[in-house]
GUMARTI-824227 format. One record per residue: residue in one letter; x, y, z of N, C-alpha, C in turn. Coordinates in steps of 0.1 Angstrom, whole numbers. Each point is the difference from the previous one (the first is absolute). Layout:
BEGIN
<romar rest="a" n_c1="X" n_c2="Y" n_c3="Z" ca_c1="X" ca_c2="Y" ca_c3="Z" c_c1="X" c_c2="Y" c_c3="Z"/>
...
This chain:
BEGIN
<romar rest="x" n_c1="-182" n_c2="292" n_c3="-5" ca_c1="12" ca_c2="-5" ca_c3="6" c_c1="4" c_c2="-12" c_c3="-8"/>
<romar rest="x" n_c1="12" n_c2="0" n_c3="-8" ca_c1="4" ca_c2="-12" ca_c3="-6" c_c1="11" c_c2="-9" c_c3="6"/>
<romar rest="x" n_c1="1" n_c2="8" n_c3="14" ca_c1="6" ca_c2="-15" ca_c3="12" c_c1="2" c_c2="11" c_c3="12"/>
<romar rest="x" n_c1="1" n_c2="-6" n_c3="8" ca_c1="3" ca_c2="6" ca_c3="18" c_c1="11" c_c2="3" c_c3="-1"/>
<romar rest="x" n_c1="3" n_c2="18" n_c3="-3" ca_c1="12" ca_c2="2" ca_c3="7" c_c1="6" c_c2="-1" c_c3="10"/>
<romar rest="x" n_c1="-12" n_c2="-1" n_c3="8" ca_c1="6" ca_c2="-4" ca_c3="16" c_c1="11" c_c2="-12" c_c3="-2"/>
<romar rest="x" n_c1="-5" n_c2="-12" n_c3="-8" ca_c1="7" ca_c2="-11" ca_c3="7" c_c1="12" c_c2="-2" c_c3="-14"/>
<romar rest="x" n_c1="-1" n_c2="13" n_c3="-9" ca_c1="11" ca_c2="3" ca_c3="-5" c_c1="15" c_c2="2" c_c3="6"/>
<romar rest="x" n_c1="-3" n_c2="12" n_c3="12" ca_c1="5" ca_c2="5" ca_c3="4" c_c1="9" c_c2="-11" c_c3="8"/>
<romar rest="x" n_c1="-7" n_c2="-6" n_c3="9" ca_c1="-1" ca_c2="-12" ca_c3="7" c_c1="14" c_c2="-7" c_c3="-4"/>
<romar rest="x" n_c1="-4" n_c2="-5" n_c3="-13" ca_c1="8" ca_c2="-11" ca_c3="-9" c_c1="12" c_c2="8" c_c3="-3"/>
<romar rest="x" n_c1="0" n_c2="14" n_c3="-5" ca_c1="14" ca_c2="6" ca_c3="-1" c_c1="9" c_c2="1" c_c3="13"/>
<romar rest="x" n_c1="-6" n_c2="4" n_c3="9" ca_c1="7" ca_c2="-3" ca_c3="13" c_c1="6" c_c2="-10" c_c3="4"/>
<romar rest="x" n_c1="-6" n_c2="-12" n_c3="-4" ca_c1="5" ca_c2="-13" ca_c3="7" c_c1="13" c_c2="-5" c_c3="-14"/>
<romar rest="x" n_c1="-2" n_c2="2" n_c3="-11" ca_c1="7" ca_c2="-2" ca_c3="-11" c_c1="12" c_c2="12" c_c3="-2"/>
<romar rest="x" n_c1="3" n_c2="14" n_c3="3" ca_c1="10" ca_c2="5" ca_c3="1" c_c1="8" c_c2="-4" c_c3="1"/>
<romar rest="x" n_c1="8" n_c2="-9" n_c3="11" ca_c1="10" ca_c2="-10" ca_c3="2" c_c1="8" c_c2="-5" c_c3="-10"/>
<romar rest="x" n_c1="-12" n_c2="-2" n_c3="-7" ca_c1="8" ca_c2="-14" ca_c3="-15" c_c1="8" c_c2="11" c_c3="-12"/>
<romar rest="x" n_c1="9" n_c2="-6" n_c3="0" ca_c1="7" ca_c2="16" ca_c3="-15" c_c1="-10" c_c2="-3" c_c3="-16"/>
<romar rest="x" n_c1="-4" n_c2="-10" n_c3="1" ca_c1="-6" ca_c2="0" ca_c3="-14" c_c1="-14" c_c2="-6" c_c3="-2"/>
<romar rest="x" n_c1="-10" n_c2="13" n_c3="5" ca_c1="-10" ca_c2="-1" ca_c3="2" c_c1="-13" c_c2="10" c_c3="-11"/>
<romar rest="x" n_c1="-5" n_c2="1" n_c3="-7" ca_c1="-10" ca_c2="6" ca_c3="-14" c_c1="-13" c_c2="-3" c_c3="6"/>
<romar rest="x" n_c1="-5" n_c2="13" n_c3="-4" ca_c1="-15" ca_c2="0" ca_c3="-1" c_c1="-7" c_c2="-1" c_c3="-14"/>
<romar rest="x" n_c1="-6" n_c2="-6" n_c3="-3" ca_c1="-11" ca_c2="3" ca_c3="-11" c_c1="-14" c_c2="-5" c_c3="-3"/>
<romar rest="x" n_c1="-7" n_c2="11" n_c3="-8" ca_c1="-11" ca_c2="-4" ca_c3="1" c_c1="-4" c_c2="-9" c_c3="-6"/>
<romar rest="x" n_c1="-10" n_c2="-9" n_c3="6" ca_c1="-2" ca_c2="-13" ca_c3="-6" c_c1="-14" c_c2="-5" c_c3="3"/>
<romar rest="x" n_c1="-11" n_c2="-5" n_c3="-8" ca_c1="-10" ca_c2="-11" ca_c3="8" c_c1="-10" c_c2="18" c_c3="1"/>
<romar rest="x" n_c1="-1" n_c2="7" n_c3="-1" ca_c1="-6" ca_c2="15" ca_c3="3" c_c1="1" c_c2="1" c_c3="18"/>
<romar rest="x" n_c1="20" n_c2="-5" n_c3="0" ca_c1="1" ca_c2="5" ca_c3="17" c_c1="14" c_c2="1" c_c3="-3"/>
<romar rest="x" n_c1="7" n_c2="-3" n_c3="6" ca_c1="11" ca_c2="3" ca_c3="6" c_c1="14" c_c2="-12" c_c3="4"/>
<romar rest="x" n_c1="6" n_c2="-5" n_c3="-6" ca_c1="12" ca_c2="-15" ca_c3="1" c_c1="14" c_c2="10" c_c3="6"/>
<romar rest="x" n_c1="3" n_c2="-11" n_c3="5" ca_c1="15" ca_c2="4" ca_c3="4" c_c1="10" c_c2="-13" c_c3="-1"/>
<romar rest="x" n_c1="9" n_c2="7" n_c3="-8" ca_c1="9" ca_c2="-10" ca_c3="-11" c_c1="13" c_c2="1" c_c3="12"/>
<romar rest="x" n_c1="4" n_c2="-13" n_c3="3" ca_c1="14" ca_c2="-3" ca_c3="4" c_c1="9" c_c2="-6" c_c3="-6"/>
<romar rest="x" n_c1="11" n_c2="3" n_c3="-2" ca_c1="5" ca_c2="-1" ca_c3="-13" c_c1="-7" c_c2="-3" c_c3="-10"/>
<romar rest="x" n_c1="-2" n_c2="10" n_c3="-6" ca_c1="-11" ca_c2="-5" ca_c3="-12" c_c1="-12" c_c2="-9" c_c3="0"/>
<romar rest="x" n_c1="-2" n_c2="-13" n_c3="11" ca_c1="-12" ca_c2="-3" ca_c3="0" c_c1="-13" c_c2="5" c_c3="8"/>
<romar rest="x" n_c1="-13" n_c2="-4" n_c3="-3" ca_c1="-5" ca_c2="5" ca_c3="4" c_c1="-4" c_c2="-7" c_c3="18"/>
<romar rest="x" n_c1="-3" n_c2="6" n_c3="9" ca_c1="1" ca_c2="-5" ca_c3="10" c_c1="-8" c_c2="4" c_c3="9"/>
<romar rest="x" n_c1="-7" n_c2="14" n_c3="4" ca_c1="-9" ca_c2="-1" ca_c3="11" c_c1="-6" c_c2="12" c_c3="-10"/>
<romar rest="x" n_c1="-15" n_c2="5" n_c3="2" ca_c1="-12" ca_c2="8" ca_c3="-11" c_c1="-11" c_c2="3" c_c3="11"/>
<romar rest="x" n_c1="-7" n_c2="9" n_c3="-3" ca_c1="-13" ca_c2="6" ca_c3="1" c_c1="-8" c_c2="1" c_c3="-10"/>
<romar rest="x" n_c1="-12" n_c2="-9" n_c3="-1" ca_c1="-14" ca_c2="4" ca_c3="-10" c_c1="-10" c_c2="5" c_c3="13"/>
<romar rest="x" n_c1="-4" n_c2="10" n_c3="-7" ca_c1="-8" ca_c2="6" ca_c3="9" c_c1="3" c_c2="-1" c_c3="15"/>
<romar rest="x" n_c1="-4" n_c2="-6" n_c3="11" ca_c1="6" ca_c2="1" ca_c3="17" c_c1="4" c_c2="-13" c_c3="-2"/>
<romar rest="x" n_c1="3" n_c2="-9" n_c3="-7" ca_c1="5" ca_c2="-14" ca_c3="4" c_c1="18" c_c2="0" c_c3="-6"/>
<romar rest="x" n_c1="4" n_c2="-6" n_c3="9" ca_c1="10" ca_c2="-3" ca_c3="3" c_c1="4" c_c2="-12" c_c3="-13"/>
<romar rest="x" n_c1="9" n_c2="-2" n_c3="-8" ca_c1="2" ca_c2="-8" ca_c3="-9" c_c1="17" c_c2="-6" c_c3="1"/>
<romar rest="x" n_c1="-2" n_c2="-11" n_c3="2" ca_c1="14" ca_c2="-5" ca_c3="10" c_c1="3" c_c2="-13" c_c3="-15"/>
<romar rest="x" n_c1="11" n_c2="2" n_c3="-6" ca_c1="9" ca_c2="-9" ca_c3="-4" c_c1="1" c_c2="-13" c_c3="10"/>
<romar rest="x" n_c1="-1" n_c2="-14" n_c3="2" ca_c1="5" ca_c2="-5" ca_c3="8" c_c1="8" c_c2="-13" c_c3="-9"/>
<romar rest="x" n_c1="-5" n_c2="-3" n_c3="-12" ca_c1="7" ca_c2="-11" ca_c3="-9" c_c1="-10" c_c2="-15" c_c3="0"/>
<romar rest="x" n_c1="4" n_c2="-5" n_c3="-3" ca_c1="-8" ca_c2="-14" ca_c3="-2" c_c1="0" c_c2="-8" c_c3="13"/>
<romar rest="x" n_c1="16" n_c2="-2" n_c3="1" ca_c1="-2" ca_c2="-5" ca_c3="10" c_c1="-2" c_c2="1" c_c3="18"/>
<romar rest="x" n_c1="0" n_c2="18" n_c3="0" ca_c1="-6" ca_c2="8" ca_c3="14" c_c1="-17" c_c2="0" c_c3="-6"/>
<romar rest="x" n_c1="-9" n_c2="-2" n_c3="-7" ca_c1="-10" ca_c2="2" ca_c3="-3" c_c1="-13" c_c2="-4" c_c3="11"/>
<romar rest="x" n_c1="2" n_c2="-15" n_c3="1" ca_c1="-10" ca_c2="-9" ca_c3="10" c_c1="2" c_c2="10" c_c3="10"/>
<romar rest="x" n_c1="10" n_c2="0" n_c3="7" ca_c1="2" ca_c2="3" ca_c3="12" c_c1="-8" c_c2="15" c_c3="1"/>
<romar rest="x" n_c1="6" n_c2="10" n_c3="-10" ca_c1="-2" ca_c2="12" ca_c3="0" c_c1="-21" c_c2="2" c_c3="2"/>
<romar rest="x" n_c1="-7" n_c2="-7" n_c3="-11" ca_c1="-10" ca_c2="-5" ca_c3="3" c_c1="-6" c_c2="-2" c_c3="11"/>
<romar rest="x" n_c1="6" n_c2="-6" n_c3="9" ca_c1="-7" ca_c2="-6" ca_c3="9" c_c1="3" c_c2="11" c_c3="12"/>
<romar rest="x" n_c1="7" n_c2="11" n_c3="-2" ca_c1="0" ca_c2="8" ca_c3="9" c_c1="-15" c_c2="8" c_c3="1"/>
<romar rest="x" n_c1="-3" n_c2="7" n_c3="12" ca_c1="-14" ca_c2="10" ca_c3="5" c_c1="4" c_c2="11" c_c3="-13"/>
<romar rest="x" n_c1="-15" n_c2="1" n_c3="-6" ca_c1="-1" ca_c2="13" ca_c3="-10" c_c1="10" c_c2="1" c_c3="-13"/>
<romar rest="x" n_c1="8" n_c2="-14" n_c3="-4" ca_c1="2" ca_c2="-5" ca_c3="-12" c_c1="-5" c_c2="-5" c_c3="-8"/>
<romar rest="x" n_c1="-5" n_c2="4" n_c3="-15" ca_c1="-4" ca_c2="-9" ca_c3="-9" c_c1="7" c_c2="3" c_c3="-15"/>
<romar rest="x" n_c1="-6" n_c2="-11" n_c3="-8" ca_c1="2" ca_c2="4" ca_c3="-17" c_c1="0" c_c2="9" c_c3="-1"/>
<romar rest="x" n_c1="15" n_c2="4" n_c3="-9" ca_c1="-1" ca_c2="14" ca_c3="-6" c_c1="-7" c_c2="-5" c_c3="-17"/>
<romar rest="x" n_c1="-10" n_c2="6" n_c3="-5" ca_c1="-10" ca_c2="-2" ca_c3="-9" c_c1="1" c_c2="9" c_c3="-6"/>
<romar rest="x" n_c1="11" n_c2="8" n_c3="-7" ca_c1="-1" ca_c2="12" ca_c3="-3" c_c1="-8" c_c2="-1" c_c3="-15"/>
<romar rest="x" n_c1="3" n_c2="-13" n_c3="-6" ca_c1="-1" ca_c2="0" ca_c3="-15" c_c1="-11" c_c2="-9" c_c3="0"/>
<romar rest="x" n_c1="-9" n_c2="-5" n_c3="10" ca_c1="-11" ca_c2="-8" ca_c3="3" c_c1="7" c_c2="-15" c_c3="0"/>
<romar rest="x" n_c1="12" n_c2="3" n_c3="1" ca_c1="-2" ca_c2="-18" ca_c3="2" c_c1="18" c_c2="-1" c_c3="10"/>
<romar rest="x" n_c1="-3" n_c2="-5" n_c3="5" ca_c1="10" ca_c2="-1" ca_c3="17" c_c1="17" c_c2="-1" c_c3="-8"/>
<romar rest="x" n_c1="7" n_c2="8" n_c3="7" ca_c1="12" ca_c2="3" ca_c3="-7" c_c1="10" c_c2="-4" c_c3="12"/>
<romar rest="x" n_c1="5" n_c2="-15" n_c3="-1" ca_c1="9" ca_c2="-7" ca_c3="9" c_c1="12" c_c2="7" c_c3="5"/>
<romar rest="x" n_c1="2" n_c2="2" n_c3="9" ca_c1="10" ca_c2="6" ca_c3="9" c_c1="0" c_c2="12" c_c3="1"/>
<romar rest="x" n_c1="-14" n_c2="3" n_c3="2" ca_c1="-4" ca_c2="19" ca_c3="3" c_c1="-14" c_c2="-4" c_c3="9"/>
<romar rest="x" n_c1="2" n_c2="7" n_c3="9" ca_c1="-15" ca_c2="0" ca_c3="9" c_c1="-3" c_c2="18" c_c3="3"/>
<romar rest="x" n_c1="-11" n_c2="0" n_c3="3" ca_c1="-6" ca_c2="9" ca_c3="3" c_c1="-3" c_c2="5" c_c3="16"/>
<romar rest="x" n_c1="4" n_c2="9" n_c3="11" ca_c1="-4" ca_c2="0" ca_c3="13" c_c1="-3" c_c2="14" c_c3="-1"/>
<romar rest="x" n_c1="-17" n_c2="-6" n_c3="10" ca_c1="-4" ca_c2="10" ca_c3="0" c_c1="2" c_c2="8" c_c3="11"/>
<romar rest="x" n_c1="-6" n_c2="11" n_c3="4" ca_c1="9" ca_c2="13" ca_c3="11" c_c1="1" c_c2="-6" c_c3="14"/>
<romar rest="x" n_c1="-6" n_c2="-2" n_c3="7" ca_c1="-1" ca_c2="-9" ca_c3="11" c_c1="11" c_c2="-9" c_c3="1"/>
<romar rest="x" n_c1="4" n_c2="-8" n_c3="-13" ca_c1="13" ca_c2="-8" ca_c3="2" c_c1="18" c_c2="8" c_c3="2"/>
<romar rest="x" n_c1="-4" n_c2="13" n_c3="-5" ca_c1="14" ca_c2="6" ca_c3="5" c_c1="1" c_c2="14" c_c3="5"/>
<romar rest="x" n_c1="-13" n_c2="-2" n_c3="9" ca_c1="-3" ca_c2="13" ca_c3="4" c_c1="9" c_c2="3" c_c3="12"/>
<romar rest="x" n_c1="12" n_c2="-6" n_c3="5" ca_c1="5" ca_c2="3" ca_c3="7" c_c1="16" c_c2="0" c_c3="-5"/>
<romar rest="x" n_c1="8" n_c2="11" n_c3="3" ca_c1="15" ca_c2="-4" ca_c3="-6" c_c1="4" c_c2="-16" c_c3="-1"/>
<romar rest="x" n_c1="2" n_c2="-3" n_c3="13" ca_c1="7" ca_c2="-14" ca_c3="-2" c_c1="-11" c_c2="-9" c_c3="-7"/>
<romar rest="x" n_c1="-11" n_c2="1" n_c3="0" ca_c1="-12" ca_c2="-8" ca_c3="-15" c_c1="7" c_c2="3" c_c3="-13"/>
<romar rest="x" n_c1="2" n_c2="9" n_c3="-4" ca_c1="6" ca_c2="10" ca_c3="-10" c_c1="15" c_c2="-5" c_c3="-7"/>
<romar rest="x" n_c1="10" n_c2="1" n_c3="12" ca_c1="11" ca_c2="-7" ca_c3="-1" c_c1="4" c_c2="-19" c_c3="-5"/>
<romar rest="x" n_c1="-10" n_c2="-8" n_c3="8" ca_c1="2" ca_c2="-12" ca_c3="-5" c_c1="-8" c_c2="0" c_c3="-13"/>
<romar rest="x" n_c1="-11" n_c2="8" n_c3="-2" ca_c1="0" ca_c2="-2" ca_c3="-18" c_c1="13" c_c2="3" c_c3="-4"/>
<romar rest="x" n_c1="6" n_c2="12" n_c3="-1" ca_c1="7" ca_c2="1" ca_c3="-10" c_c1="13" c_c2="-5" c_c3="3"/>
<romar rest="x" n_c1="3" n_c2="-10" n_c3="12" ca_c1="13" ca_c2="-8" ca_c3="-2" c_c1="-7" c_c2="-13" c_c3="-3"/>
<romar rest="x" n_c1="-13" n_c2="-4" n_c3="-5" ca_c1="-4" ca_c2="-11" ca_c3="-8" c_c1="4" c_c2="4" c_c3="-13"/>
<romar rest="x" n_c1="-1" n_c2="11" n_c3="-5" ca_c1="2" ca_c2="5" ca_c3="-14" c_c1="16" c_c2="-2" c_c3="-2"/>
<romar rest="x" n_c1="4" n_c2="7" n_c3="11" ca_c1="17" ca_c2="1" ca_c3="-9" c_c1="9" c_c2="-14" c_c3="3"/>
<romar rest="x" n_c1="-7" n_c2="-8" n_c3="13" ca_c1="1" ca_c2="-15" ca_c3="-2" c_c1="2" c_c2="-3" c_c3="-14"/>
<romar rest="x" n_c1="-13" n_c2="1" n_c3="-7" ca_c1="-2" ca_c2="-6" ca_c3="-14" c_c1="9" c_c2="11" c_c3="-7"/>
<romar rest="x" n_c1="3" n_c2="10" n_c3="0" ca_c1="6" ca_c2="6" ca_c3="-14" c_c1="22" c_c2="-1" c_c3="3"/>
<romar rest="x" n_c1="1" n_c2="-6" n_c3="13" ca_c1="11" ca_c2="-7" ca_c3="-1" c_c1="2" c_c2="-9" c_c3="-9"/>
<romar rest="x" n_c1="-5" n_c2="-10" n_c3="-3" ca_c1="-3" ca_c2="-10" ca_c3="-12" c_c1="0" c_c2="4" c_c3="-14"/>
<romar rest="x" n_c1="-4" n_c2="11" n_c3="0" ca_c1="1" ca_c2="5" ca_c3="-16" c_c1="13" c_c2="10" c_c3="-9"/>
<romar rest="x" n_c1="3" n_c2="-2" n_c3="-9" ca_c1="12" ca_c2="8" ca_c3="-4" c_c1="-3" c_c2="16" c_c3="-5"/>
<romar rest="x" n_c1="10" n_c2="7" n_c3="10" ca_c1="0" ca_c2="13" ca_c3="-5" c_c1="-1" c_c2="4" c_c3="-12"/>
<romar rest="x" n_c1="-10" n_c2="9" n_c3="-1" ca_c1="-6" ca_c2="5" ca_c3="-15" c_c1="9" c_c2="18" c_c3="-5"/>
């Protein structure tokens, strides 16, 4: 399994809504591009949440958040939650309006 379709599924459900929403594979999982950035992902069962530099601390300090370390060395304004942190819809949902928080800020690609 090179990511949880379960919380694939999950994530296309909650992201339908948005008109300009991409999947692609990335990281040997799964990203989903809002307007062209990248914004919420699955590596393996973890949840990979865009939040930006400055939602980072905070994101952090949430239960079952940490460094996302994909490339061995901590990659600023991306954390990692593990299953327990959005194992419930509305868990699920404030990740990814932390994400599109942050990809409001960025220009359409």
């Amino acid at each position: 399994m090179a990511y949880d379709e379960g919380l694939a599924q999950r994530l296309r459900e909650c992201l339908d809504r948005f008109p300009c929403v991409d999947e692609k594979k990335m990281f040997g999982g799964l990203a989903f591009m809002v307007n062209g950035n990248m914004s919420v992902g699955i590596v393996k069962t973890q949840l990979m949440v865009r939040v930006g530099p400055d939602g980072y601390e905070q994101a952090l300090a949430q239960p079952h958040a940490r460094e996302m370390d994909f490339t061995g060395r901590p990659m600023t304004g991306f954390v990692y939650v593990d299953e327990p942190g959005f194992e419930s819809d509305q868990d699920l949902e404030v990740w990814i309006g932390r994400a599109l928080e942050f990809n409001k800020t960025l220009p359409v690609k």
